[in-house]
ZAMARGU-4260 file (C-alpha; in steps of 0.2 Angstrom, whole numbers, plus 5000, padded with zeros to 4 digits):
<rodrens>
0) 5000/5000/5000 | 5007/5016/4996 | 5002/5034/5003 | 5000/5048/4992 | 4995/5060/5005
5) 5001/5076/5000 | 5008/5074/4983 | 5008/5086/4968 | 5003/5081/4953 | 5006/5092/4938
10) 4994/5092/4925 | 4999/5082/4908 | 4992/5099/4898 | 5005/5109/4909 | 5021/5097/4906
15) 5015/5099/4888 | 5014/5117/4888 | 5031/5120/4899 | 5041/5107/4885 | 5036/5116/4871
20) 5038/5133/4875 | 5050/5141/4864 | 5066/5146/4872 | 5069/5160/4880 | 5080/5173/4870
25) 5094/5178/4879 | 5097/5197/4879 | 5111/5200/4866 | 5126/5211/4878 | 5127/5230/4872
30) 5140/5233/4862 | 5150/5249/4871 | 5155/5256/4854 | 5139/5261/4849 | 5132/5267/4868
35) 5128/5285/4871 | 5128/5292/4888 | 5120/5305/4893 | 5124/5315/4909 | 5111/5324/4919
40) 5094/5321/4917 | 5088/5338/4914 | 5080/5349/4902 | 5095/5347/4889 | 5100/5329/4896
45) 5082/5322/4894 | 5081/5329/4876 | 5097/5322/4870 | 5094/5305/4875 | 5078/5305/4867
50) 5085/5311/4849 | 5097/5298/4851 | 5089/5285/4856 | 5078/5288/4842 | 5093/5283/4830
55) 5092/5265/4839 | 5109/5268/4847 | 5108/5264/4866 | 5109/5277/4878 | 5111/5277/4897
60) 5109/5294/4905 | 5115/5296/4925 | 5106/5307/4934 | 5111/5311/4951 | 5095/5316/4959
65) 5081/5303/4963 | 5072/5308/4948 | 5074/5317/4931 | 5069/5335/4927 | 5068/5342/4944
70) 5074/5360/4940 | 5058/5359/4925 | 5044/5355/4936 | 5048/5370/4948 | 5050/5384/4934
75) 5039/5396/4926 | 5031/5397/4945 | 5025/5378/4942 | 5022/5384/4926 | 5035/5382/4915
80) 5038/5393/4902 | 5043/5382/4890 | 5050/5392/4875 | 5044/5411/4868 | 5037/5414/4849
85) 5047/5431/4847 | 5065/5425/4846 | 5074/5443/4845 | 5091/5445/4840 | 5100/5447/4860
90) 5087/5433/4867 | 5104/5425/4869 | 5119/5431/4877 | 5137/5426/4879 | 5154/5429/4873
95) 5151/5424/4857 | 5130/5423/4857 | 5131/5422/4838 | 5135/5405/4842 | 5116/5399/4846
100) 5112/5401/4827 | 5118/5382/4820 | 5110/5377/4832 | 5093/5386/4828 | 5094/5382/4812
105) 5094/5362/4815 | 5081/5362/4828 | 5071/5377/4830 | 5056/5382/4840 | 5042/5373/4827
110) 5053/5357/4828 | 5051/5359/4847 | 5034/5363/4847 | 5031/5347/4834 | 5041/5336/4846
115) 5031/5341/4859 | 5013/5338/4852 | 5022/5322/4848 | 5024/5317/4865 | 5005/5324/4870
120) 5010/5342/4878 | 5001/5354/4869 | 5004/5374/4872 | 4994/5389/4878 | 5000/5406/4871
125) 5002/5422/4883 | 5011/5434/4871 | 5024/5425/4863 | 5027/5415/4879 | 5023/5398/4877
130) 5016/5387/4892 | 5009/5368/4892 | 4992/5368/4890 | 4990/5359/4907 | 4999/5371/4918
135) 5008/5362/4924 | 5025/5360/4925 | 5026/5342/4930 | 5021/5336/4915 | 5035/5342/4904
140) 5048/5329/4914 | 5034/5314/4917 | 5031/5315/4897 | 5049/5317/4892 | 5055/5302/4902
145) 5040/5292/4897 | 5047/5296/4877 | 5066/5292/4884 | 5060/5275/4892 | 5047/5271/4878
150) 5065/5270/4868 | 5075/5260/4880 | 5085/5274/4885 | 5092/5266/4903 | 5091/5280/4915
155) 5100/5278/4931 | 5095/5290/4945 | 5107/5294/4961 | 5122/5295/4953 | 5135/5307/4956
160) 5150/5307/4940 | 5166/5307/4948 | 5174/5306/4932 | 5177/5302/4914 | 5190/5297/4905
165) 5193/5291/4886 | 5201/5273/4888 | 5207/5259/4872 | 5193/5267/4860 | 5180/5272/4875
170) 5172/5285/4885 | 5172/5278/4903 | 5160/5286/4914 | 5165/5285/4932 | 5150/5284/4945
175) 5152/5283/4965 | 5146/5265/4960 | 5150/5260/4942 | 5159/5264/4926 | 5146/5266/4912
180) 5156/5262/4895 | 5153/5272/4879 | 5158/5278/4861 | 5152/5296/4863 | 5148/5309/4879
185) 5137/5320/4884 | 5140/5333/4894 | 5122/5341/4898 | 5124/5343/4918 | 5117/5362/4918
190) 5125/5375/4929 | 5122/5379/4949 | 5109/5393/4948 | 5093/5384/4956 | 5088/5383/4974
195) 5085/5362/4970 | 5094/5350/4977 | 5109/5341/4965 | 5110/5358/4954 | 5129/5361/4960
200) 5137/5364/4945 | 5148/5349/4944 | 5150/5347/4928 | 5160/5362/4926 | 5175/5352/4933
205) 5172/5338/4923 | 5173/5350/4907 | 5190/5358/4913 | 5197/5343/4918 | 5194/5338/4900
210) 5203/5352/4896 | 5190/5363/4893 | 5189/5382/4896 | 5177/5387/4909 | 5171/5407/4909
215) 5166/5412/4924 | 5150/5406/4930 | 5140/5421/4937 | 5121/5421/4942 | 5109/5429/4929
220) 5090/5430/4929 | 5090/5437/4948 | 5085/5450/4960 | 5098/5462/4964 | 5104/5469/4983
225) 5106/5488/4984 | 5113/5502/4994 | 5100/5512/5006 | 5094/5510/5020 | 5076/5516/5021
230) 5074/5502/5008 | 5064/5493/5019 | 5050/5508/5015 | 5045/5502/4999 | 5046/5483/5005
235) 5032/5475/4995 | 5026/5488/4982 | 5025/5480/4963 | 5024/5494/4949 | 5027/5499/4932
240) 5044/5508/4929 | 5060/5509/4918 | 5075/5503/4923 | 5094/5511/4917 | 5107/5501/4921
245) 5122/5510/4922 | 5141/5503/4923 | 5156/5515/4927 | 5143/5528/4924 | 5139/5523/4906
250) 5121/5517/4900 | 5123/5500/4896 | 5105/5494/4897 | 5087/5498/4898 | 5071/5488/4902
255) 5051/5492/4907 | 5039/5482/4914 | 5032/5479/4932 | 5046/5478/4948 | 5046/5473/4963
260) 5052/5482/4975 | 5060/5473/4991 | 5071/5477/5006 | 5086/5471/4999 | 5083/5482/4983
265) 5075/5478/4968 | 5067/5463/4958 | 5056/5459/4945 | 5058/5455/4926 | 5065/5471/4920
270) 5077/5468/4933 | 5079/5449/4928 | 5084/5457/4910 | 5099/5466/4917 | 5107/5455/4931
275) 5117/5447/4920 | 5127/5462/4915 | 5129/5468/4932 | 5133/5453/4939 | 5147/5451/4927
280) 5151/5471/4929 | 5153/5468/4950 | 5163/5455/4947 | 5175/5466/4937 | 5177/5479/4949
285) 5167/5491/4942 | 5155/5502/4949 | 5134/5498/4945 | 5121/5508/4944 | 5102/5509/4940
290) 5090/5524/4940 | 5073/5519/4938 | 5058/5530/4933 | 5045/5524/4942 | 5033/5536/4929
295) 5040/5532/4913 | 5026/5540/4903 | 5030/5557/4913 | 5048/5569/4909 | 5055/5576/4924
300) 5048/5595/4917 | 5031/5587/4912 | 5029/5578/4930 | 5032/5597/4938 | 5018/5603/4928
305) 5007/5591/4933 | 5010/5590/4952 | 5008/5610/4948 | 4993/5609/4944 | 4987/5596/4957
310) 4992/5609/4969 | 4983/5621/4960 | 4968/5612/4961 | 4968/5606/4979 | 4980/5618/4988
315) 4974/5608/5005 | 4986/5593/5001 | 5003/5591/5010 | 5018/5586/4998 | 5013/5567/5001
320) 4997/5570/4997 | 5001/5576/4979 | 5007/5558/4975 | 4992/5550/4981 | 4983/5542/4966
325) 5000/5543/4955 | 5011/5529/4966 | 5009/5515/4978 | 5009/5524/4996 | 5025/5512/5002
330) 5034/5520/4987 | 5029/5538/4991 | 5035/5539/5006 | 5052/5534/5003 | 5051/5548/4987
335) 5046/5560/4999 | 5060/5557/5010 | 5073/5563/4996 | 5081/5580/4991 | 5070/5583/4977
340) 5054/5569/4976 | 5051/5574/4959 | 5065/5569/4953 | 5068/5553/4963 | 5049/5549/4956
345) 5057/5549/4939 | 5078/5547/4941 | 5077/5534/4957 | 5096/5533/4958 | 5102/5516/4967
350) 5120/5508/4969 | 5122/5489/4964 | 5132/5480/4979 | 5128/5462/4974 | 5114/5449/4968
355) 5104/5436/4975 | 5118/5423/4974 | 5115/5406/4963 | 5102/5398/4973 | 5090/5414/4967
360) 5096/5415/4951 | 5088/5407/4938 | 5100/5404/4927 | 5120/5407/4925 | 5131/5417/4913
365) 5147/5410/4908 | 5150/5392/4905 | 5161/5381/4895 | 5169/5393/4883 | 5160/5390/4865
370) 5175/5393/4854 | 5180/5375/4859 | 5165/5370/4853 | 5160/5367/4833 | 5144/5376/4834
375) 5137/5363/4820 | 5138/5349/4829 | 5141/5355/4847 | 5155/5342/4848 | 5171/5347/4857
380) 5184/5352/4846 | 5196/5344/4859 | 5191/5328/4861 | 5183/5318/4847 | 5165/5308/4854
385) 5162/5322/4867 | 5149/5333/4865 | 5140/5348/4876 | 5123/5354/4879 | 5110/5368/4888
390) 5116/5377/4901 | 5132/5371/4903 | 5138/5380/4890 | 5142/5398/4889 | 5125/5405/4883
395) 5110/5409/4895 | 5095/5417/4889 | 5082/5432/4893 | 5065/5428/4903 | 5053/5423/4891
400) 5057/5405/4889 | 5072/5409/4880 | 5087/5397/4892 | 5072/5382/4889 | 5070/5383/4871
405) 5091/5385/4870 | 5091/5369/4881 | 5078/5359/4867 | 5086/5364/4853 | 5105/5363/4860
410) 5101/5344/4868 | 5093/5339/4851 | 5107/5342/4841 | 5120/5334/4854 | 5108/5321/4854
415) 5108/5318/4835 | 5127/5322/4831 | 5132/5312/4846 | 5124/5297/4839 | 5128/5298/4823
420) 5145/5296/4828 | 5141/5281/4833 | 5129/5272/4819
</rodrens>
């Protein structure tokens, strides 16, 4: 007698099945020479791995935060301004800003709008500036990794590049944790402006250990610090006004639109427009300056007139009292507090000490110097299979959209050069 308590029996159908299932086909290994990595999983990063990836090389992108696109989903306000309509001549600054135009001319603000409808972001228009239709940030990084992974593009978040290093026909790619093996590099880790976490700027060393020129990185797109002490009057006031910027006494830039007025100095996107310059002027020793005019529509001689005639009219009304209905209250009684109010209400002189610092700014000036790169391809002209992308390089933009749409249109063409070096 035998006891079968407690045996399994498979079913004949499923030894059937199991024996005549087709082998498993074992994953062919990658062959290194024609991998792309891809460093820094950001605007430019992100782009360029997808171009590339769209070639059929593969492509691994490190990314040393958790996730991709972190500095994306926080700009714009949450908003993201993702590129701008009107692109002027001087959207794009630099040593040598003529450098953007290769570029443009390969990948240009259609192509970018095309590539986004491709991967399901539409855009909503606010005069020139062009937002996703969602309003939401968030969206631009979750679709563009979605494309990047829809692809097979491997990224790997976490980790920090140490160092790379070109090695028997490779690019070697050295992480805290592993050595990722390539034919072609690149560098698309961004610059150090940005108040999130990883944005440190690290690449620059990797660049000028490679030999690679780094200007200066300054921060650009940010509030500046002035010197006065009843600043803290006007603490809070937003208004219209012009803004002069003046170095070593000589106009070297102007800009309208609505300020902000702080107790550190002065804000807001004219501001933004200028602080480039003057944080690049400070830097140099040299003395900065900005009058503003916070009636622009008014001369100094026509603004007499009219507060003439407001006297005129109500001759019970102290000096203070004159402005009310013309300025913000905070604002006037900081005017009224100077030699000649009139004057100050049109010709606000204030002395530049400093900016915000990086973690305010926006975005950075200077960069790896441009005249080591072939603006064509956007490959080093150094080191053959190394190639460099968005902010990293030296060319930041104007508000408006403008450092996004460079990032796009910079991180496409790496993307496609890089991986036809490699095909």
């Amino acid at each position: 007698f035998h006891d079968f308590t407690g045996l399994q029996i498979t079913p004949v159908r499923e030894v059937f099945m199991k024996e005549n299932q087709p082998a498993k086909k074992k994953k062919k290994p990658v062959d290194p020479s024609r991998s792309l990595i891809v460093i820094g999983g950001g605007a430019a990063g992100l782009m360029a791995a997808v171009q590339a990836a769209k070639t059929g090389v593969f492509v691994t992108l490190p990314e040393h935060n958790e996730k991709t696109g972190r500095k994306i989903a926080v700009t714009g306000n949450g908003r993201c301004n993702l590129t701008n309509l009107d692109q002027y001549e001087g959207a794009y600054r630099g040593t040598h800003p003529e450098f953007v135009r290769e570029t443009f001319e390969q990948f240009s603000v259609k192509d970018t709008l095309d590539f986004f409808e491709e991967i399901g972001i539409l855009t909503t228009e606010r005069k020139g500036w062009l937002y996703p239709r969602s309003g939401q940030a968030k969206c631009v990084p979750e679709l563009l990794e979605m494309k990047a992974r829809s692809l097979k593009v491997k990224i790997k978040t976490l980790e920090h590049v140490k160092k790379i290093f070109f090695s028997d026909n490779l690019w070697n790619v050295q992480t805290e944790t592993w050595t990722y093996q390539g034919g072609a590099v690149i560098l698309a880790g961004g610059s150090k402006a940005s108040a999130v976490a990883g944005a440190d700027g690290s690449c620059y060393a990797l660049a000028s250990e490679l030999g690679h020129q780094i200007i200066k990185p300054l921060p650009a797109l940010t509030g500046l610090k002035c010197q006065n002490s009843s600043l803290s009057l006007w603490a809070g006031v937003r208004t219209e006004a012009a803004v002069q910027l003046f170095i070593d006494g000589n106009l070297s830039g102007k800009e309208t639109g609505e300020v902000q007025l702080t107790e550190y100095g002065i804000s807001g996107i004219p501001v933004f427009q200028l602080s480039r310059y003057v944080a690049r002027a400070l830097a140099e020793k040299k003395q900065v300056q900005l009058s503003v005019n916070f009636l622009p529509e008014y001369t100094e001689e026509i603004l007499k007139q009219l507060m003439k005639k407001r006297k005129e009219l109500c001759p019970y009304k102290t000096e203070e009292e004159l402005f009310a209905g013309l300025l913000p209250d905070r604002l006037v009684r900081l005017l009224i507090k100077q030699k000649d109010p009139l004057k100050a209400a049109v010709d606000f002189m204030l002395t530049v000490k400093g900016s915000l610092g990086f973690e305010q700014a926006q975005v950075c000036s200077g960069g790896v110097a441009t005249d080591e790169i072939n603006p064509s391809t956007l490959e080093s002209r150094l080191h053959r299979g190394l190639y460099f992308a968005g902010e990293l390089l030296d060319i930041d933009g104007a508000c408006g959209g403008y450092n996004l749409q460079w990032a796009w249109s910079s991180g496409a063409v790496a993307g496609i050069h890089g991986a036809k070096e490699l095909i």
